[in-house]
N, C-alpha and C positions, 0 to 999 in steps of 0.2 A: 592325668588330671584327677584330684581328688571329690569326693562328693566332700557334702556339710558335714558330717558322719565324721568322715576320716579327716578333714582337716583338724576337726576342733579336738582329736583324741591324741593329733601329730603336737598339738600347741601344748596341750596337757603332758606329755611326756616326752615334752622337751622341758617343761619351767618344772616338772618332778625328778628330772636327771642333772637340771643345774642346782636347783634343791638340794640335791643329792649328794653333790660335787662339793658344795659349798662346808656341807660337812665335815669334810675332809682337809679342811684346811689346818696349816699347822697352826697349833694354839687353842683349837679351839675344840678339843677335846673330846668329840661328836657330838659338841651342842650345835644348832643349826644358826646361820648368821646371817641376819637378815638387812635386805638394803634396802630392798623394795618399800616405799616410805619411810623407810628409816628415819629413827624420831632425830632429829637434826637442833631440837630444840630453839627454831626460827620459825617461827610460823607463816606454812607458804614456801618453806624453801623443802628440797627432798631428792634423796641419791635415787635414781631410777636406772632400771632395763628398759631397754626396749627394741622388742628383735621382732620384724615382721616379713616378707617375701622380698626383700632386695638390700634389707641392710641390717647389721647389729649394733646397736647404739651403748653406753654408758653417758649417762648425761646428769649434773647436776640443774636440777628446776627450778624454777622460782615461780611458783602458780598462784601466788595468793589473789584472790577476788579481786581486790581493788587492785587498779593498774598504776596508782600512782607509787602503794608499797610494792608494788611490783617491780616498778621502773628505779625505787629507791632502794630497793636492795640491789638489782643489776647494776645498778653504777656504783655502790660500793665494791661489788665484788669485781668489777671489770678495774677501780680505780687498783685493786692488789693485783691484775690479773700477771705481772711479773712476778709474784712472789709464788701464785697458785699454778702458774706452769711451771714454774722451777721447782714444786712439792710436786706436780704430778709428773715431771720428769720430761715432758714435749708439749709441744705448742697445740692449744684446741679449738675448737670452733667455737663462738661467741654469738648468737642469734638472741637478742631483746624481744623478738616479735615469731617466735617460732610456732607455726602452727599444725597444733596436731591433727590427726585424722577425725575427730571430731569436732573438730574445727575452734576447737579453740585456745586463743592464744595464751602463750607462755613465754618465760624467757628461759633461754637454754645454754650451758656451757657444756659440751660435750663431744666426744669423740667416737671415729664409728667405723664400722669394716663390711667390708659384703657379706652376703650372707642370706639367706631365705629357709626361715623355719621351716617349714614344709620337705625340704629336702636332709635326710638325715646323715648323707655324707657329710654334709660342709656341719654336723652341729661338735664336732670333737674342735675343729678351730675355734667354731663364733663362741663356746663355751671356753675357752682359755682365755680367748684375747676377752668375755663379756667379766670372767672371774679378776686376771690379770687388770684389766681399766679400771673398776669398781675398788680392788686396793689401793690402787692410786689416787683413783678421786679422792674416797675416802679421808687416806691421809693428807691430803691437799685442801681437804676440806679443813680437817682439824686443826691444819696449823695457820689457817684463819679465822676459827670458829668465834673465839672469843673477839677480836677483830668487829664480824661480823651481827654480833650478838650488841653492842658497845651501842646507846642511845637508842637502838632502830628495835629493838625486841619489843611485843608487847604482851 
């Protein structure tokens, strides 16, 4: 069991060695490449992590305040959701109504593996499959981006 101390130095240097990782990717030259809000240019929409003591997520979001562009961009992106698993390559989870540990709601498409930051054995896996799912989103994103952008941006 960890105290407050050592968790939050475990969380720190786990998201400074995916950081780190991420680096390294081909192409990109040792510029650092960033998801985590990643500007998506929809506002309200955004590629997230999210790895905490039982699972590791990659998930695109749809958070925006109001819930009605909320629910109006989920149904657009669910009406391609054939086109967006076939760019992300497998079939994903779809939650309208996801709720986070703060309790508040979002819509989520996202996919996710076990996993618990805390323990430093399993972070060589949750850190492939968190790098590996986030390319995919990514480009799954983009080849609906304009799609998505089309009347509904503001």
């Amino acid at each position: 069991m960890h105290n407050l101390e050592e968790t939050k130095a475990l969380r720190l240097e786990f998201w400074q060695r995916l950081n780190n990782r991420t680096r390294r990717l081909p192409g990109q030259k040792g510029r650092k490449k960033f998801w985590i809000y990643n500007n998506t240019s929809i506002k309200g929409l955004d590629l997230r992590f999210d790895v905490d003591r039982e699972k590791a997520r990659v998930a695109l979001e749809i958070n925006h305040s109001k819930e009605e562009r909320r629910l109006q961009l989920f149904g657009k992106l669910e009406a391609a959701k054939t086109l967006f698993e076939e760019a992300f390559g497998e079939a994903l989870i779809w939650d309208f109504a996801y709720e986070k540990p703060t309790g508040e709601i979002v819509c989520r498409v996202y996919t996710e593996c076990d996993g618990d930051i805390l323990d430093e054995s399993k972070w060589p896996d949750m850190m492939h499959f968190l790098i590996d799912k986030m390319i995919r989103m990514e480009t799954a994103f983009l080849e609906l981006k304009e799609y998505m952008q089309a009347k509904i941006n503001e």
